[in-house]
LUMLUM-391883 format. One record per residue: x, y negated, z of N, C-alpha, C in turn; residue number from 1; residue in one letter. Coordinates in steps of 0.1 Angstrom, whole numbers. Example, Ala and Ser with C-alpha at 12.3 -4.5 7.8 and 13.67 -1.06 7.14 Angstrom:
2
(sevo (132 57 78) (123 45 78) (132 33 78) 1 "A");
(sevo (128 22 71) (137 11 71) (129 0 79) 2 "S");
This chain:
94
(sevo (670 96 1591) (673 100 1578) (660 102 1570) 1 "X");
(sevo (660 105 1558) (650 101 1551) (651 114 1541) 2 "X");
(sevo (636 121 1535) (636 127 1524) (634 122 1511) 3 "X");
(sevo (645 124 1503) (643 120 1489) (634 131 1482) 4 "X");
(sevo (630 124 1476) (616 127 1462) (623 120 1448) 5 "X");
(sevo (627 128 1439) (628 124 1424) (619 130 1413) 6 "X");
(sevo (616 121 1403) (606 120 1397) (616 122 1378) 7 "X");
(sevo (607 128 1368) (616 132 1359) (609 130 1346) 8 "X");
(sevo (607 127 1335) (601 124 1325) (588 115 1327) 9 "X");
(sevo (581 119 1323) (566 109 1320) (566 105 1338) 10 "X");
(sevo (568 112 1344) (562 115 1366) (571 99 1364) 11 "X");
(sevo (585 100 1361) (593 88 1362) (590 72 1359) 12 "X");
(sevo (584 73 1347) (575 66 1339) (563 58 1348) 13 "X");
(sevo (559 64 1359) (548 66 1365) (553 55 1381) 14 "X");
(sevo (569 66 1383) (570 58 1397) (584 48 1399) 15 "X");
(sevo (591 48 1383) (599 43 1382) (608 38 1391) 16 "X");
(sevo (608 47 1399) (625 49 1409) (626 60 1419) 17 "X");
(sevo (634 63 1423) (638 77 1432) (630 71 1449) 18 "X");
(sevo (620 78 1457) (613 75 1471) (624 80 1480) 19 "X");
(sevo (628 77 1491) (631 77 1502) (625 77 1510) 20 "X");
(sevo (619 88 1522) (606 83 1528) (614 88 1536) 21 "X");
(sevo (609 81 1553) (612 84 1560) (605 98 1570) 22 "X");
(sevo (613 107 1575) (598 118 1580) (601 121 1596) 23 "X");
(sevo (593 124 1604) (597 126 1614) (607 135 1619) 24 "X");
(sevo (614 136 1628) (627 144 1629) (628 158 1633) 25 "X");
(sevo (614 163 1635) (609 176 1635) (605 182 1621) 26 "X");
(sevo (601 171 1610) (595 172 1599) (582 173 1598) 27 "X");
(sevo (576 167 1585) (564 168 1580) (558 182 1570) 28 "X");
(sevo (546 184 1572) (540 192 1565) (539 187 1551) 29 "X");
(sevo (542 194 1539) (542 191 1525) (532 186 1520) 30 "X");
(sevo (521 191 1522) (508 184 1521) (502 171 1523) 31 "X");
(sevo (511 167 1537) (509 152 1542) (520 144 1538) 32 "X");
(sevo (534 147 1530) (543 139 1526) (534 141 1508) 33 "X");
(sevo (527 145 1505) (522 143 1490) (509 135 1489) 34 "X");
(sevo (504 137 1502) (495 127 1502) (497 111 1510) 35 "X");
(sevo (510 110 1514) (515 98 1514) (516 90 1502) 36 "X");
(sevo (524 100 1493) (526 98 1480) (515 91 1471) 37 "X");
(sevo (505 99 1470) (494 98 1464) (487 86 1469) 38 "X");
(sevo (487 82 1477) (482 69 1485) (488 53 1477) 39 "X");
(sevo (502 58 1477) (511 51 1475) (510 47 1456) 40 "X");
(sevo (511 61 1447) (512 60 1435) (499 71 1429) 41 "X");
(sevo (484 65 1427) (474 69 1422) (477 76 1413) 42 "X");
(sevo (484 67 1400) (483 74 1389) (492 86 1389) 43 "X");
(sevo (498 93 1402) (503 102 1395) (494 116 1398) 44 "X");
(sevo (479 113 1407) (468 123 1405) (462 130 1394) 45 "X");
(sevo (470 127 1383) (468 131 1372) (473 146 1367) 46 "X");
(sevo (488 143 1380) (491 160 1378) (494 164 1392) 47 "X");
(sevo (492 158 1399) (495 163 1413) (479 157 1424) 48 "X");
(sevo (475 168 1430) (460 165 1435) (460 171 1452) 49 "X");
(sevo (450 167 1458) (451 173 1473) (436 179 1475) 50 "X");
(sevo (431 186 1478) (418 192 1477) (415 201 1489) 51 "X");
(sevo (404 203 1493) (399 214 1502) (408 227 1505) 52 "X");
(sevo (412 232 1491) (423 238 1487) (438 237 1492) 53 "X");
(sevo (440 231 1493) (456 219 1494) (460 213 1481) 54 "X");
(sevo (470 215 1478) (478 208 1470) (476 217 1455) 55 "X");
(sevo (471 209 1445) (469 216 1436) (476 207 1424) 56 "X");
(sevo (487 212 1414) (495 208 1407) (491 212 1389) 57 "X");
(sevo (490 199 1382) (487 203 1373) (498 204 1360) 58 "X");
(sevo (506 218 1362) (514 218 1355) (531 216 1360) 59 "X");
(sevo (529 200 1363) (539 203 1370) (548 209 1380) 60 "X");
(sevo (562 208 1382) (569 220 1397) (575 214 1402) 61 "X");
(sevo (576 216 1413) (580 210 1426) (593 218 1431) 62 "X");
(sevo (601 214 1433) (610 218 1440) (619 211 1455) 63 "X");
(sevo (623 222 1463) (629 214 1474) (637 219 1477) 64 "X");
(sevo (652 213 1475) (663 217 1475) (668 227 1463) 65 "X");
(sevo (659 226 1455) (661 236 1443) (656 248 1443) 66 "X");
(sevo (648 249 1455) (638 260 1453) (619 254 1454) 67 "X");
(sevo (617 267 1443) (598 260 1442) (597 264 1457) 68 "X");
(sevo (584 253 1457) (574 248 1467) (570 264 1474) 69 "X");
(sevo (567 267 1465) (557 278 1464) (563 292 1472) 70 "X");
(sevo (576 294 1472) (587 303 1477) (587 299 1492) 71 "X");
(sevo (587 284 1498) (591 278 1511) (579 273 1518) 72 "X");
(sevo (567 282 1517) (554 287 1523) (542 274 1515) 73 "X");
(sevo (544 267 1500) (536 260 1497) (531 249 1504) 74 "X");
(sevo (519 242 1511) (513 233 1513) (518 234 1528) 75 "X");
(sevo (520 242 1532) (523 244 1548) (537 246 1555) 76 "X");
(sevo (545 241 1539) (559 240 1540) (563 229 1550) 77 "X");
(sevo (576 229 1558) (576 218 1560) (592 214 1559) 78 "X");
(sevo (589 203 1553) (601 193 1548) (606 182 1557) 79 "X");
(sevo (618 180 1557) (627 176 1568) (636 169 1562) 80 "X");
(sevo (645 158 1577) (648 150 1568) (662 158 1559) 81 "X");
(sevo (667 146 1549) (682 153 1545) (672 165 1530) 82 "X");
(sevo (662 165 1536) (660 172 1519) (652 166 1507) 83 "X");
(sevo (659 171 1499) (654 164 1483) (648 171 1476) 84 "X");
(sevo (639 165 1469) (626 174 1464) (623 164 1448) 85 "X");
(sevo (624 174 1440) (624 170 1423) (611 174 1417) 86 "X");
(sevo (606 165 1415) (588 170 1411) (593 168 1391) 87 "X");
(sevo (590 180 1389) (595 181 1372) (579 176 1366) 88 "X");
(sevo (580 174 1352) (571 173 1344) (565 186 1342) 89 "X");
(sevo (552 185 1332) (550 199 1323) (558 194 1310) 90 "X");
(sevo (565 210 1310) (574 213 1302) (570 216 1285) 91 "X");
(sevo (570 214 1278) (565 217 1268) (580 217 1254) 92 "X");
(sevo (576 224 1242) (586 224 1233) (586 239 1228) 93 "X");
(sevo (595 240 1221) (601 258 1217) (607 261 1210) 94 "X");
């Protein structure tokens, strides 16, 4: 089985269709399924970066399963198959 990743305004624009990736059946570290990513679609380093630091997001939120990244131990999360992960835009308006 496979983790879905969906992509939402401009991010969409960017990868124009929903990823299916496949991950190992123990699961992958978050960090290493966004730097698959990133491998895959450059331009979207624009708001999503991997650094000495880890995973540094500009603006945009990540979620997995509907909860932020950041709640389900951030870069050292790890994601499995069967789950879905919605990387939002920055949100702007008022």
């Amino acid at each position: 089985m496979a983790v879905i990743v969906r992509f939402y305004g401009v991010l969409k624009e960017i990868i124009n269709e929903k990823l299916e990736l496949e991950v190992p059946s123990d699961g992958i570290l978050f960090i290493n399924l966004i730097n698959e990513i990133l491998q895959k679609y450059a331009p979207l380093s624009e708001y999503i970066v991997v650094t000495e630091k880890g995973v540094e997001v500009k603006g945009v939120t990540i979620l997995v399963n509907g909860r932020h990244i950041m709640f389900l131990g951030g870069d050292k999360a790890v994601v499995r198959s069967g789950d879905i992960i919605d990387i939002l835009p920055p949100l702007h308006g008022g």
